[in-house]
C-alpha positions as CSV (number, residue, x, y, z in Angstrom):
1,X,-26.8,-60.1,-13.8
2,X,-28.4,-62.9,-13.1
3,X,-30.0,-63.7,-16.3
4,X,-27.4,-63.0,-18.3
5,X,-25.4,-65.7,-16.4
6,X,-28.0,-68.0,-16.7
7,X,-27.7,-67.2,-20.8
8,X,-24.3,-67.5,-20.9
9,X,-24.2,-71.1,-20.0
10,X,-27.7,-72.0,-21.7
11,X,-25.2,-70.7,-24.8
12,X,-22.6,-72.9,-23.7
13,X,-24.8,-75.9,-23.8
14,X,-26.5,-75.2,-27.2
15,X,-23.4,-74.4,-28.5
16,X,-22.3,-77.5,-27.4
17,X,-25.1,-79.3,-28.5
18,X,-24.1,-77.9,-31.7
19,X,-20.5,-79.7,-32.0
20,X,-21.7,-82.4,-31.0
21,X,-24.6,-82.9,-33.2
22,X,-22.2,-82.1,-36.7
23,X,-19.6,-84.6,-35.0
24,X,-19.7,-88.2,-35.3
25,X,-22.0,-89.8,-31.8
26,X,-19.8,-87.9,-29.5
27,X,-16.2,-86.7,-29.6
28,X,-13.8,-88.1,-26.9
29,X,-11.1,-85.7,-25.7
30,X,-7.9,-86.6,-27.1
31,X,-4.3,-84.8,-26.4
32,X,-3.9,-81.3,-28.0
33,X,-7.4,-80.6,-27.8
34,X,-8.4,-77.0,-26.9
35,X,-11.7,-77.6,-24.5
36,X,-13.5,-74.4,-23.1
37,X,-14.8,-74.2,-19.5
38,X,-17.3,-72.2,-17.9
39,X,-18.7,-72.7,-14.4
40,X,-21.2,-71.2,-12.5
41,X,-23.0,-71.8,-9.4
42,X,-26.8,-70.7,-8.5
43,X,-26.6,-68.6,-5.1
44,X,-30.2,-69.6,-3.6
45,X,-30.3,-66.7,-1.0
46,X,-30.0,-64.2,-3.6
47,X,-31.7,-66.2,-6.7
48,X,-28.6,-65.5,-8.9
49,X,-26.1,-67.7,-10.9
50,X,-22.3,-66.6,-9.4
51,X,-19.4,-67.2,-12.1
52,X,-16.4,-68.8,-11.4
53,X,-14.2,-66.4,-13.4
54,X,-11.1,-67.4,-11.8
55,X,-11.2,-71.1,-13.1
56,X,-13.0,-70.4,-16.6
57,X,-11.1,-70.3,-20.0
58,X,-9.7,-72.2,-22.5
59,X,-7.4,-75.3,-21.5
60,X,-4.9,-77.0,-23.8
61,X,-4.7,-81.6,-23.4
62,X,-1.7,-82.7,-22.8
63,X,0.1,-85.4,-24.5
64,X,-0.8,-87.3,-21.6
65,X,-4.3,-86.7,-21.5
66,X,-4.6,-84.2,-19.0
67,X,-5.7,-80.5,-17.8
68,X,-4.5,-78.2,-15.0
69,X,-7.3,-76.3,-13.5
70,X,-6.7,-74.1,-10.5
71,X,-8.2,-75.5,-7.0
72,X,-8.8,-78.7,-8.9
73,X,-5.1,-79.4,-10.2
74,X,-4.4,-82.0,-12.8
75,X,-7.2,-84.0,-13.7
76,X,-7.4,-86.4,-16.6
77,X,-9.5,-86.0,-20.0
78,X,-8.6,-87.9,-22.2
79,X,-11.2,-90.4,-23.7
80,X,-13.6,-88.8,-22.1
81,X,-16.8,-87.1,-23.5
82,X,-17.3,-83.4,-22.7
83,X,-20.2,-84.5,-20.9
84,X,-18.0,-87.1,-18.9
85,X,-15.5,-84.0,-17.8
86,X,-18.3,-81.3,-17.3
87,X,-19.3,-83.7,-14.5
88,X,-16.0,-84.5,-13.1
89,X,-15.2,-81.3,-12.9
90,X,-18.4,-80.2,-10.9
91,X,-17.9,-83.4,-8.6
92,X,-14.9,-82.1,-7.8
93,X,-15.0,-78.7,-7.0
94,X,-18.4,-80.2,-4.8
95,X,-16.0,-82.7,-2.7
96,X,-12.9,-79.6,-2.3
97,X,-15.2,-76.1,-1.4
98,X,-17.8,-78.5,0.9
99,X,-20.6,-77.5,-1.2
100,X,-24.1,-79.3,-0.7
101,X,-24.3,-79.4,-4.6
102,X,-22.1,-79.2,-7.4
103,X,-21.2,-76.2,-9.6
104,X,-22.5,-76.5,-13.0
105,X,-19.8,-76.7,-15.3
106,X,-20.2,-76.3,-19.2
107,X,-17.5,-78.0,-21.3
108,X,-17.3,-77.5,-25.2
109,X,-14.1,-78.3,-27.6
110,X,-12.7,-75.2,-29.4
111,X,-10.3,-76.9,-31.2
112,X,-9.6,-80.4,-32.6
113,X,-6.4,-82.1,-32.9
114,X,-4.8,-81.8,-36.3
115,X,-5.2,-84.2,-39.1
116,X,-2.1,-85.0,-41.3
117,X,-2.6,-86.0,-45.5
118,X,0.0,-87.3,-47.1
119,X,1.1,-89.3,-50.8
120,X,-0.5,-88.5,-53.7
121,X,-2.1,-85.2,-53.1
122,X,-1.5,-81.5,-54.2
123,X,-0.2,-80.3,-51.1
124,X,0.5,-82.9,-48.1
125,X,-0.2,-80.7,-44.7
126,X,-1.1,-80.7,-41.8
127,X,-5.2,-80.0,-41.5
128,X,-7.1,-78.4,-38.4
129,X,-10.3,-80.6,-38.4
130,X,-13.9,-80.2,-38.2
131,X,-17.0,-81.9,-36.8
132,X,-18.3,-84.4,-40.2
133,X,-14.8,-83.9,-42.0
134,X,-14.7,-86.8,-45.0
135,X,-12.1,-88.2,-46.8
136,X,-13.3,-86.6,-49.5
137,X,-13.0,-82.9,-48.1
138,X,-9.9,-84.0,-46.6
139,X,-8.6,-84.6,-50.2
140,X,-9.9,-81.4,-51.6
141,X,-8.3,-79.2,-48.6
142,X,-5.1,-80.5,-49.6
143,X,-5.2,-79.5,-52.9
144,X,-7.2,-82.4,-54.5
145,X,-5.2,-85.4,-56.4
146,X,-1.5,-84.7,-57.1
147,X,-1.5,-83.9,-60.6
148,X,1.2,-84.8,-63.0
149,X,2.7,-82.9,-65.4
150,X,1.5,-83.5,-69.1
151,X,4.4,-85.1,-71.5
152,X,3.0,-83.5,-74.5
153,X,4.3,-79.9,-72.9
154,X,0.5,-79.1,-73.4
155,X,0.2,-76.3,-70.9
156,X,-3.0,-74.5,-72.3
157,X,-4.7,-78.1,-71.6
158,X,-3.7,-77.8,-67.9
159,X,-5.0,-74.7,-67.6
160,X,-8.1,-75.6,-69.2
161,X,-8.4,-78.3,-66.6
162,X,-7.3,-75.7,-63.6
163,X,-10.2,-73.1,-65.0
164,X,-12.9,-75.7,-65.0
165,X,-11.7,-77.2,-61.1
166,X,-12.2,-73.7,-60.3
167,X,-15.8,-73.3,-61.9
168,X,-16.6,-76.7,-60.1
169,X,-15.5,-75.6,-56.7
170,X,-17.4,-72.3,-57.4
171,X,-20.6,-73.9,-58.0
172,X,-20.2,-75.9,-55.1
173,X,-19.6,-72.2,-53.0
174,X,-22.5,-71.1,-54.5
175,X,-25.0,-74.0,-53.2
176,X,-23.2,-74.0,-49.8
177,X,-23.9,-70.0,-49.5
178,X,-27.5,-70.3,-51.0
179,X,-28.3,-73.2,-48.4
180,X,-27.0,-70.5,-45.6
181,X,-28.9,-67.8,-47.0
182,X,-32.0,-69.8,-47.0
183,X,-31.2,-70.5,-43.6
184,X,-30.9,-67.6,-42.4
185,X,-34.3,-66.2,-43.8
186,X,-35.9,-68.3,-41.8
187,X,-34.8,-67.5,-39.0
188,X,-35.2,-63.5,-39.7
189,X,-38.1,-64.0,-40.1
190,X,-39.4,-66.9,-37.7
191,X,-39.8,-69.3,-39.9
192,X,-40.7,-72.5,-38.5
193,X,-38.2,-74.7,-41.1
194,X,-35.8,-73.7,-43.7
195,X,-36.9,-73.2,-47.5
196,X,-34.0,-74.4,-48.9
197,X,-34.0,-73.6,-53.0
198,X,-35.2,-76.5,-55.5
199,X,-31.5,-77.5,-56.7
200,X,-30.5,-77.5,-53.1
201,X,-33.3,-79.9,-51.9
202,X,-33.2,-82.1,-54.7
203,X,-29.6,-82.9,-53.9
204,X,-29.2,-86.5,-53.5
205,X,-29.2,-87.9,-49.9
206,X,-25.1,-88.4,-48.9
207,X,-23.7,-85.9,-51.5
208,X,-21.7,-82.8,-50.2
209,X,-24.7,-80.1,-50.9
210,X,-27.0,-82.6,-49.2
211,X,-24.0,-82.7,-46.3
212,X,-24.4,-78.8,-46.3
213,X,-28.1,-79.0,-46.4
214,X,-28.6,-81.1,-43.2
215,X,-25.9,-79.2,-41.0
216,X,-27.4,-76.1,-42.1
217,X,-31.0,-78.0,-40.5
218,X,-28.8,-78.9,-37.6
219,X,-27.4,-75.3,-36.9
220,X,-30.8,-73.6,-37.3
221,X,-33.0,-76.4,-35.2
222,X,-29.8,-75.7,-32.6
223,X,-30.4,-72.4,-32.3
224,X,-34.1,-72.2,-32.0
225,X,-33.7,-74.4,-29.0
226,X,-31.2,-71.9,-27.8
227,X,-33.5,-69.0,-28.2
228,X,-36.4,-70.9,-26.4
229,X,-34.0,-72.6,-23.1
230,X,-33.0,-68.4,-23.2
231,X,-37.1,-67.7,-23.3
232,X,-38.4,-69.8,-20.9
233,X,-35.7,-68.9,-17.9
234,X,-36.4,-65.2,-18.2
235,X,-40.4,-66.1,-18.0
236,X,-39.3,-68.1,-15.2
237,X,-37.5,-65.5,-13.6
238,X,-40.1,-62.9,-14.3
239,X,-42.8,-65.0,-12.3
240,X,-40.7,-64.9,-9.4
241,X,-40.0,-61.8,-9.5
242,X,-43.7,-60.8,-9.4
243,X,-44.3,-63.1,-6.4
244,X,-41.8,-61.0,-4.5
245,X,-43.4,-57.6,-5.8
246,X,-47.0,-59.3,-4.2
247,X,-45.3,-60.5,-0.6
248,X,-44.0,-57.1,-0.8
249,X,-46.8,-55.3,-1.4
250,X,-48.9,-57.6,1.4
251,X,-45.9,-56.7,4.0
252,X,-45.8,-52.8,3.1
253,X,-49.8,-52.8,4.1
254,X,-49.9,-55.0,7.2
255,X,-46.8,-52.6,8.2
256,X,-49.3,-49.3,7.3
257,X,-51.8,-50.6,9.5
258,X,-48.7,-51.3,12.3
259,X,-48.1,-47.5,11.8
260,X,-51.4,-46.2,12.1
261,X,-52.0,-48.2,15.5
262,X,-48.9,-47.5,17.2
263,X,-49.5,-43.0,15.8
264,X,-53.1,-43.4,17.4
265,X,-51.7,-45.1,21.0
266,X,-49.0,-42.2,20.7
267,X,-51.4,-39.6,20.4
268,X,-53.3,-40.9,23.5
269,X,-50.2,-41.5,25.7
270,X,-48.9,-37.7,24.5
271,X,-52.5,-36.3,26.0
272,X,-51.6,-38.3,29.2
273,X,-48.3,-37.0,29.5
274,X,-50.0,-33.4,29.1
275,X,-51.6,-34.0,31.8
276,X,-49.1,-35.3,34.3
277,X,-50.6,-38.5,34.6
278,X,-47.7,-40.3,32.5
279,X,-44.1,-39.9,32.4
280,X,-42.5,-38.5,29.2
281,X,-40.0,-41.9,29.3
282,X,-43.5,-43.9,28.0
283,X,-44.0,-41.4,25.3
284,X,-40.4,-41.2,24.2
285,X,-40.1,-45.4,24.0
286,X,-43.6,-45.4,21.9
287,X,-42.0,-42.9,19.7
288,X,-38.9,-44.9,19.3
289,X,-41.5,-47.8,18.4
290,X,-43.0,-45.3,15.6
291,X,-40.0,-44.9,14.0
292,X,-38.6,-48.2,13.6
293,X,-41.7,-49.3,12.3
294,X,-41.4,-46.4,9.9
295,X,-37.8,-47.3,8.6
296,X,-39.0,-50.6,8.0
297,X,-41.8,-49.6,5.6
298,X,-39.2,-47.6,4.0
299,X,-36.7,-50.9,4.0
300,X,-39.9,-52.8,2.4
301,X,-40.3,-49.7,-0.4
302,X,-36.8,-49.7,-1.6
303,X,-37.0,-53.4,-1.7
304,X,-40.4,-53.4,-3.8
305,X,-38.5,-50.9,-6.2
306,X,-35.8,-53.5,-6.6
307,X,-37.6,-55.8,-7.4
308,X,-39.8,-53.8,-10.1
309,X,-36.5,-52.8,-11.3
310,X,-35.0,-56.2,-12.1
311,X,-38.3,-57.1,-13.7
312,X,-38.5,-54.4,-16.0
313,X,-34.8,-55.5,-17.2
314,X,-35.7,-59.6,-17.0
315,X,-38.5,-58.5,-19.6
316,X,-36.1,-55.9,-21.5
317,X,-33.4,-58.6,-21.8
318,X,-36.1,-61.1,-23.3
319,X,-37.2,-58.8,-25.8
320,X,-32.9,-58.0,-27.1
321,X,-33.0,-61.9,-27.2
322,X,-35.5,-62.0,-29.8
323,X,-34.2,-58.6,-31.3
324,X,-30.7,-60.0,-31.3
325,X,-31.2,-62.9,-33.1
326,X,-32.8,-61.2,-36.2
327,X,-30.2,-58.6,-35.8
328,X,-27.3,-60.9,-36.0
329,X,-29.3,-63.0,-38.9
330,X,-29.8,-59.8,-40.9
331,X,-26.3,-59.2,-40.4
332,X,-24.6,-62.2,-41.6
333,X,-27.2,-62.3,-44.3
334,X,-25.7,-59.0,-45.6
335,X,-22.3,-60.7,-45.7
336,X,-23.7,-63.8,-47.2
337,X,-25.6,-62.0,-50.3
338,X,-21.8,-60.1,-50.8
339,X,-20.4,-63.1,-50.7
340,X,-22.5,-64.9,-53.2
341,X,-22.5,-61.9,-55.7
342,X,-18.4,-61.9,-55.3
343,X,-18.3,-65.6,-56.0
344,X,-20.6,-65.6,-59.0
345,X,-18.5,-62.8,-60.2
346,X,-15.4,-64.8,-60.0
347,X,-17.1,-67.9,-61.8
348,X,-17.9,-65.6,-64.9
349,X,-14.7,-64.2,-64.8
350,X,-13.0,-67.8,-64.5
351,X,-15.4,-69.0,-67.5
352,X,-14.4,-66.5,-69.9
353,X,-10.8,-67.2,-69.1
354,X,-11.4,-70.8,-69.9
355,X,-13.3,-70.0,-72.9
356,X,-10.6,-67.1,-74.0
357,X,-7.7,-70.2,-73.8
358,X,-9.4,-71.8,-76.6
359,X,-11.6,-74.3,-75.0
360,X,-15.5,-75.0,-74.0
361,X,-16.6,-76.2,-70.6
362,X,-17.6,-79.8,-72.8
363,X,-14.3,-79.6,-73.8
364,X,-12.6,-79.1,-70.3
365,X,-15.2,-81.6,-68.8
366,X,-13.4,-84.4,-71.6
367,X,-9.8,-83.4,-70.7
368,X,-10.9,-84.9,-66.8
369,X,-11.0,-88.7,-68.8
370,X,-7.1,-88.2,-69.4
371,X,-6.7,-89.5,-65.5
372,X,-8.2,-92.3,-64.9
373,X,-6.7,-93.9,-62.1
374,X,-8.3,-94.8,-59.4
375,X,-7.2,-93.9,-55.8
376,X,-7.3,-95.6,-52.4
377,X,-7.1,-94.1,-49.3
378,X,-5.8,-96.0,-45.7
379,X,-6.1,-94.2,-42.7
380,X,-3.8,-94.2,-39.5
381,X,-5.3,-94.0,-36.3
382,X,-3.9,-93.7,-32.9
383,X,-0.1,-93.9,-34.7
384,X,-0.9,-97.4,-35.1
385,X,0.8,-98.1,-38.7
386,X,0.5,-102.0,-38.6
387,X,-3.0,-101.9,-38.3
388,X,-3.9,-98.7,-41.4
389,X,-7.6,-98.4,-42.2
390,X,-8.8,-99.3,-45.6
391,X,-11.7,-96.3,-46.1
392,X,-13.7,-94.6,-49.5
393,X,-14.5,-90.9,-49.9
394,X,-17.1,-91.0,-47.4
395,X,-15.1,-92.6,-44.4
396,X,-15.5,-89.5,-41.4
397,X,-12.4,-88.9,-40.2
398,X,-11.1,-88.1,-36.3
399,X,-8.4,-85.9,-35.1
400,X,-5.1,-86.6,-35.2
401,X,-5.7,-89.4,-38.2
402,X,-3.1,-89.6,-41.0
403,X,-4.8,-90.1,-44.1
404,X,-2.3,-91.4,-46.6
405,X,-3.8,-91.0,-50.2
406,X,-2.7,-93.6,-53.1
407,X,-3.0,-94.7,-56.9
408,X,-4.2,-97.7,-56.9
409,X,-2.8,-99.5,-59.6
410,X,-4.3,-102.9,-59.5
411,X,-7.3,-101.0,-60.6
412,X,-5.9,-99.8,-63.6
413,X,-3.9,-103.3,-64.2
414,X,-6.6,-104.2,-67.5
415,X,-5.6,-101.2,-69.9
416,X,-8.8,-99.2,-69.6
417,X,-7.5,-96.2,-68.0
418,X,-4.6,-96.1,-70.8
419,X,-7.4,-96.5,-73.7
420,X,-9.5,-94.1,-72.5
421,X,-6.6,-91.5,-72.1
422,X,-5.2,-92.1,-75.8
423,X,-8.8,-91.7,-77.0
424,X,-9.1,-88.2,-75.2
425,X,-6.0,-87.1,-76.7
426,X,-7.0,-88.4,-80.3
427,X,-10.1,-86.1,-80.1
């Protein structure tokens, strides 16, 4: 029980570690955030962790920045790092239950705040967000750049246009779940780093496979240190347990020799009782000795068998670590390899539809030409309108931002855009 409390917050860290890595330095808690807590305490009498079930769970921030745990009541969060409340909240609980040291608490966010796009976009919504999220996937979430109906009541040239978006977001699948699957080959089969494919690696640094390539990196390095933390405290916990299977074993023979002594005195006082020239009350006490001394050898056996027992499982549970891993990597690599088959299968079927409407993909790449316009994006933060953030595709964003997405028309003020559109159509 022990160790697999002791993994369950070792998890909760890496896991942790994990957001906070992919995030940008380190998230502060802001209202509607869903924030996970988990707290333990390590019993030194027995050697175990003891979970606090009864305050763990998931908690919900208020609009005014704050949580309701029971014993601890209403405490504020917001703008605060989890690190900041995991040690609040084990300060806390330390000054109300009298403790000499504080629980450990492990804090981890579940779930962000949304974000909100808006203007020229396919589909304005409402967004849940994600550790790294960019303008740019922002954008794409919503449905990519609004697009405007064609005058000429072309529709085949729209389609064209819709076939080919879908054979470019395809590909893009395609390196995201080859860079997973590359991943997770390594870490079947202990690899020290990822392979990752040649069109994958080549990727240029600050493009969106090189984005997936380096939080792939992040998620495996992540979970190696998991798997080691989760190594290293069962070894840990299998040394003490043979030093108490020794003192044990040292105990049950000084208590044999104990035995032995006190069976040999009995044996002489029971002659001298024989014989009248002691009372029976001395033999019956030395006999009472005997015994006690026996049940406590028997104590000290049961107690030695414990202890084998919880090392056998300490060394059981460190071998399902490893076993578990490659298990669960095998598993989603199954998924992943459907996944990637299903998707290719859908770009094929995609490019012959594009092909069947009467066009080529060099065709449908020179329809994109037709919209030149550039856009601009402005970011509100914190519902401060007066004061909207100018950003490019690359600008992270952070919950509960309102990304407002624009043409930008003093860009297209010097009649290139219009050119270049009439000489797409001429063609």
């Amino acid at each position: 029980m022990a160790l697999w409390l002791m993994a369950l917050l070792l998890s909760g860290v890496a896991m942790h570690g994990i957001a906070s890595a992919a995030a940008a330095d380190a998230y502060r808690v802001g209202p509607q955030a869903r924030i996970k807590v988990a707290i333990v305490e390590w019993i030194a009498a027995t050697g175990e962790y003891k979970e606090w079930t009864a305050l763990n769970g998931e908690y919900v921030v208020s609009q005014s920045g704050s949580i309701s745990i029971p014993m601890i009541g209403k405490m504020q969060v917001s703008d605060k790092t989890v690190e900041d409340i995991s040690a609040d909240i084990g300060e806390k609980l330390k000054q109300i239950t009298g403790l000499a040291l504080a629980p450990t608490a492990s804090v981890e966010v579940v779930k962000y705040p949304m974000i909100y796009v808006s203007g020229a976009v396919e589909k304005p919504s409402e967004l849940e967000f994600r550790p790294g999220l960019t303008v740019k996937q922002a954008v794409a979430m919503a449905g990519g750049r609004e697009r405007r109906s064609s005058q000429t009541g072309d529709y085949s040239e729209a389609q064209q246009v819709s076939y080919a978006g879908e054979i470019s977001r395809m590909e893009l699948q395609l390196k995201q779940l080859g860079a997973r699957r590359a991943r997770l080959m390594a870490e079947l089969n202990d690899q020290p780093a990822i392979a990752f494919p040649p069109e994958i690696k080549a990727a240029p640094e600050g493009s969106a496979i090189w984005q997936i390539m380096t939080s792939e990196v992040d998620l495996f390095n992540a979970r190696a240190d998991a798997l080691r933390q989760q190594l290293a405290a069962a070894a840990d916990l299998e040394v003490l347990l043979r030093n108490e299977i020794n003192i044990l074993d040292e105990k049950m023979s000084s208590q044999d020799e104990q035995v032995k002594i006190a069976q040999d005195e009995l044996s002489d006082i029971s002659k001298l009782v024989d014989t009248k020239i002691l009372t029976t009350s001395r033999k019956t006490s030395l006999e009472r000795i005997v015994a006690e001394m026996q049940a406590g050898k028997l104590d000290l056996v049961v107690a030695s068998m414990q202890a084998k027992q919880k090392l056998s499982e300490t060394e059981r549970d460190a071998l399902n670590l490893k076993g578990q891993r490659k298990t669960d990597a095998g598993q989603l690599l199954q998924t992943t390899e459907t996944e990637i088959e299903d998707t290719k299968l859908k770009r094929n079927t995609t490019l012959q539809l594009l092909q069947l409407s009467g066009a080529s993909l060099s065709r449908s790449q020179s329809l994109k030409a037709l919209d030149l316009q550039p856009m601009e994006y402005w970011i509100t933060r914190n519902g401060d309108e007066a004061n909207a953030i100018k950003a490019s595709e690359a600008t992270a964003l952070q919950p509960g931002d309102v990304l407002d997405v624009r043409y930008n028309i003093s860009g297209s003020l010097d009649g290139t855009a219009l050119s270049s559109a009439d000489t797409g159509q001429s063609q």
